[in-house]
N, C-alpha and C positions, 0 to 999 in steps of 0.2 A: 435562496433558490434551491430544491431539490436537485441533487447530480440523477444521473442516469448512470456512473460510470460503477464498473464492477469492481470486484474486487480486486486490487494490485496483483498482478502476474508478474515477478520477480525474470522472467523470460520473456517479457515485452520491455525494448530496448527504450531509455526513456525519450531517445528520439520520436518515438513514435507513442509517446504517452496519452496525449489526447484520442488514439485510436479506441480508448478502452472505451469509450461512452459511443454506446447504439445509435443517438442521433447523429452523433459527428459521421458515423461508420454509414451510415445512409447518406449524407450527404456529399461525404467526399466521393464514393461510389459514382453517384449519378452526375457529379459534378466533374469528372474524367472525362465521363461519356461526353457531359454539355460542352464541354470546352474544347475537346478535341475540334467538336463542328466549328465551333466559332471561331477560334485561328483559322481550318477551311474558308469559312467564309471572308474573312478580314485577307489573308491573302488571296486569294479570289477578286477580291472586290479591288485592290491596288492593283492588282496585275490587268485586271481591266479597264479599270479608269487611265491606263497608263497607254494599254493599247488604243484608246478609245479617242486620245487627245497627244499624245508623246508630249506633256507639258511638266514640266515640273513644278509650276504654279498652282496648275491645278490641281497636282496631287498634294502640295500645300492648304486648297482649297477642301480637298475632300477632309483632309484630315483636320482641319475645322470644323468643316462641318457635323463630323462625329463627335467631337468631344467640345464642344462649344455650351450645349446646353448644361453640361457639368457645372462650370464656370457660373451662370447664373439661375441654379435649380435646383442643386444639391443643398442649398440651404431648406428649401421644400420638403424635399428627401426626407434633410433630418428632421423636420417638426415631424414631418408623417411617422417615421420609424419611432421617437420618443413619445407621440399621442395613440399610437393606432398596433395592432399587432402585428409585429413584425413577422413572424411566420408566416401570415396571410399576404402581408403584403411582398415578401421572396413570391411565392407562388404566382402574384400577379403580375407580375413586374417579367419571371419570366415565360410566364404566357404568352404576354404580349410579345417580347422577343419573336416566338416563335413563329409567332403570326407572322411577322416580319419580315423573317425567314422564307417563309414561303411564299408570300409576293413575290419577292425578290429573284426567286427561282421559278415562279410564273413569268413573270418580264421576262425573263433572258430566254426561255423556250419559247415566248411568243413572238419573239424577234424585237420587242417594244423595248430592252433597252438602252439607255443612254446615258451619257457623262450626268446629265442634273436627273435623274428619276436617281441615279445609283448615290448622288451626293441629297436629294431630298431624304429615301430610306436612311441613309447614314447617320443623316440628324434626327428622323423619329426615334432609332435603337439610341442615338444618345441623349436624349429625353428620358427615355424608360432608366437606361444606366443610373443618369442623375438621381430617380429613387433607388433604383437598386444597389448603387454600390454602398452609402449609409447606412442602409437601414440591414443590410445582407452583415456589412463589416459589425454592426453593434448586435447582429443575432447569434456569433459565438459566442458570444458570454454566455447565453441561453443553452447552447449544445451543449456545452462541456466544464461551466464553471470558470470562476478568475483563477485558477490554478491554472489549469490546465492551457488558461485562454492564451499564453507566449506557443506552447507549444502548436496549439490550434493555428494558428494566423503563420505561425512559420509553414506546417503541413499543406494549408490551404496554398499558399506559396507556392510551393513543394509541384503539385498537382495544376495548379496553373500554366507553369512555366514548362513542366511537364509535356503537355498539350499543347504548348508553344513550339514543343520542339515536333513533334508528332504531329499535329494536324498539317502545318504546312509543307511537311516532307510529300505526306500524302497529296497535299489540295496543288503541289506540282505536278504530279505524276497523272492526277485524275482532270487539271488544266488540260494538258497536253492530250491525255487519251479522250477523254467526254465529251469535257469542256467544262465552262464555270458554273453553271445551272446545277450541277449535280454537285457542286459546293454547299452549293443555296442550301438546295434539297433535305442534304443529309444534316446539315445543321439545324435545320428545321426538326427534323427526326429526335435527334441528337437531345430536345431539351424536355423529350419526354420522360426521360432516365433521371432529369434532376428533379421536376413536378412529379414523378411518380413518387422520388426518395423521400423529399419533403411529404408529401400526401401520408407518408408510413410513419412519420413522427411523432412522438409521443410527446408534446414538449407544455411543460408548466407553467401555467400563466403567472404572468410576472403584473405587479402593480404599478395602475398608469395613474399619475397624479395628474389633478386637474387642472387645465390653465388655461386665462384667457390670451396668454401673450402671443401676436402675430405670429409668422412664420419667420418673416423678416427680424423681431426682435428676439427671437427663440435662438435666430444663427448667428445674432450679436453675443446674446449669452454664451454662447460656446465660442465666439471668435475672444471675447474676452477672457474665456479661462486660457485659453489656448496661448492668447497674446503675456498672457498675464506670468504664466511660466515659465524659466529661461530654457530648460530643455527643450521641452513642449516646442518652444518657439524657434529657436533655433536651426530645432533639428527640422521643424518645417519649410523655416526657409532657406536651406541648403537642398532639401528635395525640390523644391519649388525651383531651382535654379536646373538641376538633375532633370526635372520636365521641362523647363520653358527652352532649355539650349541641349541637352548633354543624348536626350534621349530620340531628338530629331532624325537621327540617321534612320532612322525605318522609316520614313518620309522617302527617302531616295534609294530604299532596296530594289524599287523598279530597273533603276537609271542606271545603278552599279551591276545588276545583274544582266541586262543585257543592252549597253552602251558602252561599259568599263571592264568588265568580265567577257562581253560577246558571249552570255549565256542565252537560258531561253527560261518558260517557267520553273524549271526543274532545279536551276541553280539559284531561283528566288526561292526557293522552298529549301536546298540546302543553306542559303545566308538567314535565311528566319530562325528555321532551326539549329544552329550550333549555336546562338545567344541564347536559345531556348534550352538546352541542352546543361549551359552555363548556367541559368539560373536554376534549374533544380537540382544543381550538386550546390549554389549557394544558399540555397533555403532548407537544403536537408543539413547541411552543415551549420545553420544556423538553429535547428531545432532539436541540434544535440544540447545549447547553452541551457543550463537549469540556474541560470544567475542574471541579474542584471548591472553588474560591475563591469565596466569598462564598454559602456554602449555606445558613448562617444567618440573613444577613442575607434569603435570599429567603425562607424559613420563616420568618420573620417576619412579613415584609410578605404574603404570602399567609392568616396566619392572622389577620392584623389586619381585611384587605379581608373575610375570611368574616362577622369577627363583625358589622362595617359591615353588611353584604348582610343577614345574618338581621334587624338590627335594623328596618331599611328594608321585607322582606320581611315583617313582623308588622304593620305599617302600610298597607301597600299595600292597593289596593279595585278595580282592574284588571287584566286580561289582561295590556294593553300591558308594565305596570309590572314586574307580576310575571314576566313573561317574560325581560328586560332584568337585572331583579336574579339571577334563577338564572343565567341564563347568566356573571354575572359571580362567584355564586358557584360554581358549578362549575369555571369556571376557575383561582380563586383556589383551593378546596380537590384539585381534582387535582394544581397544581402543589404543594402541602403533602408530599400524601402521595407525590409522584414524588420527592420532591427528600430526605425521610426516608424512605424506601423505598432511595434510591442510597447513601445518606451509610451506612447501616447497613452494607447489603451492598458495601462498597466497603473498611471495615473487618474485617468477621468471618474469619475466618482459614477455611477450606471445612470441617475437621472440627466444627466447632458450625455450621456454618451454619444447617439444617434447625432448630436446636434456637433459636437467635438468631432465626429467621425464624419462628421458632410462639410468641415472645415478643413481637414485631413484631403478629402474628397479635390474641395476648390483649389485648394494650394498644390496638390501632384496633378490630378486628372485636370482639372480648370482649365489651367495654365498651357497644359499643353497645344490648346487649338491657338493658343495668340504665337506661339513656337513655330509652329508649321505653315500658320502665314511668314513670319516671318523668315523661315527659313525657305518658302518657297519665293516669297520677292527675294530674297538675297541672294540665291541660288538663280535665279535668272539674269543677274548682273553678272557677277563672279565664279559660277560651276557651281554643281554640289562639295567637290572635292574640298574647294576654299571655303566654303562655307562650313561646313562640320570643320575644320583645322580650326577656324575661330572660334566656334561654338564650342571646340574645349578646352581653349586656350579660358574661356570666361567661367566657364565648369571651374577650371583648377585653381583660377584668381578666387573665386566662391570658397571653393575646401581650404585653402589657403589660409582667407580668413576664419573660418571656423575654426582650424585648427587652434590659431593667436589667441581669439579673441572667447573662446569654448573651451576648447578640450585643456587647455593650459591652466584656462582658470578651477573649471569642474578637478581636471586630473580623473584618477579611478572611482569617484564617487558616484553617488547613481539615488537619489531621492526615492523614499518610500514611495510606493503608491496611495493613491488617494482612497480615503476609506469610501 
């Protein structure tokens, strides 16, 4: 594949290496702007299904509902992203978002809506996601090259979590003054900066081999290489454990910001944002690594520190407190999934990738809506507070093993990539 990147600038830090190539520099651009809206909106949208119902079930419920279609779709995803072009299909995937967006922000001005209209939208954007995250994760390699592509997914990271921290400081402040409409709104706004940046790309077609294999047996093919590798697979299902238990507590930021805290929207948008704040000093600190020696060992200690931080975080009775512990678990769990996230695509050979990457997809994203059910039935027997205390007690039982049965065996080794 042709690079776009220029020539090495000895004064760009190689943390920021992947910056050198134009498409990446248009993407992550508008991809600041895009994101910032949608943490607005995602807090927004919890802060009001929470007024709307005071259930903790049901914010179990919503958050199923969002990431449900992941779990059985993103194998779709990936045929689509490995048969079809993927730059076309980013651009459609977040159209559609936007459209969605602005429903969403018609209903609440029009007084129409409601706990199930706001959990129906939930589930259409995580429909669209299930293509979009696949087929978006395997169009790095496109922007910037396999060199570059560690440094790329860490930045992207970077910029995410970013926006993590930023938009729901804002989407408290604009709750409180507005209201949640103007969440919607602007997020809606918001995804014209990333369909504009894409629209300005210059990006070279890449060769699609033919096949008639299903959709369904295309995501067998990639769950097999994935199953097939022990890093590959391990470090899957330590994340998988990281979403189905470890990553639940934003499930209950409603409940802790103003029934445990006695805040209001303002202090749900400082508790969003200081894990957000966390993860992009973990992913910028991640995309200083120009090696891949010792990935294991840091997915490990990343998932250790997670379950540490929930356990601490289910105790906690303060702002202060609980401020301190998200931002360390943000850090801790961004650097997880940047560092399984590289190790994967660092391995996959480019014909499975899309398909490798929508099995990536099922096993973090998937997994999460069967968590939030289950942390919301558990949470209505026991509190929220008992319930995250367990959920990383099982977190650290998980690193635990990994540790024994992984990182002791591997040690500092770290397998070629796949040609």
């Amino acid at each position: 594949m042709k690079s776009d990147r220029k020539a090495v600038n000895p004064a760009v830090s190689t943390r920021f290496r992947a910056m050198q190539h134009r498409n990446f520099q248009l993407f992550i651009a508008g991809q600041l702007i895009s994101l910032i809206g949608t943490w607005m909106q995602n807090m927004a949208q919890l802060w009001l299904v929470y007024q709307l119902t005071h259930s903790a079930a049901l914010l179990g419920v919503f958050g199923f509902a969002s990431q449900v279609p992941m779990l059985f779709l993103s194998s779709l995803g990936g045929y689509v992203g490995d048969r079809f072009d993927r730059h076309r299909g980013v651009i459609v995937t977040q159209t559609i978002t936007m459209i969605l967006a602005f429903v969403l922000a018609g209903l609440t001005w029009a007084h129409l809506i409601s706990k199930w209209n706001l959990i129906v939208i939930a589930f259409l954007v995580g429909i669209v996601n299930a293509f979009d995250v696949p087929i978006r994760q395997a169009f790095f390699v496109q922007m910037v090259g396999r060199e570059d592509l560690p440094n790329a997914i860490a930045l992207n990271s970077s910029i995410f979590n970013g926006a993590r921290a930023v938009g729901p400081a804002i989407a408290g402040f604009a709750i409180a003054l507005v209201g949640p409409a103007w969440c919607f709104f602007i997020n809606g706004l918001s995804f014209l900066a990333v369909i504009g940046a894409l629209l300005l790309m210059r990006i070279e077609p890449r060769e699609i081999k033919p096949s008639v294999d299903s959709p369904l047996r295309s995501f067998v093919q990639g769950f097999r290489f994935a199953m097939s590798d022990l890093p590959v697979r391990s470090t899957l299902l330590l994340l998988s454990t990281l979403s189905l238990f470890g990553l639940q507590y934003a499930v209950f930021m409603p409940i802790y910001a103003q029934d445990i805290l006695k805040g209001d929207a303002r202090t749900l948008g400082f508790l969003m944002s200081s894990a957000g704040v966390g993860a992009v000093i973990g992913a910028l600190q991640f995309a200083a690594r120009t090696h891949y020696l010792g990935l294991a060992r840091w997915i490990a200690g990343a998932s250790t520190t997670c379950a540490v931080c929930l356990i601490l975080f289910s105790e906690a009775k303060s702002l202060r407190l609980c401020v301190v512990v998200l931002f360390i678990m943000g850090l801790a769990a961004t650097s997880q999934m940047t560092a399984t996230n590289t190790l994967i695509q660092n391995r996959v050979p480019d014909e499975l990738r899309s398909r490798v990457m929508a099995v990536y997809a099922t096993m973090f994203m998937g997994v999460q809506p069967v968590g939030s059910l289950i942390a919301g039935g558990v949470a209505k027997h026991i509190g929220p507070q008992s319930t995250l205390a367990v959920f990383g007690s099982l977190v650290l039982v998980g690193s635990l093993i990994f540790i024994f049965r992984v990182v002791m065996k591997l040690g500092e080794t770290q397998p070629a990539a796949a040609d």
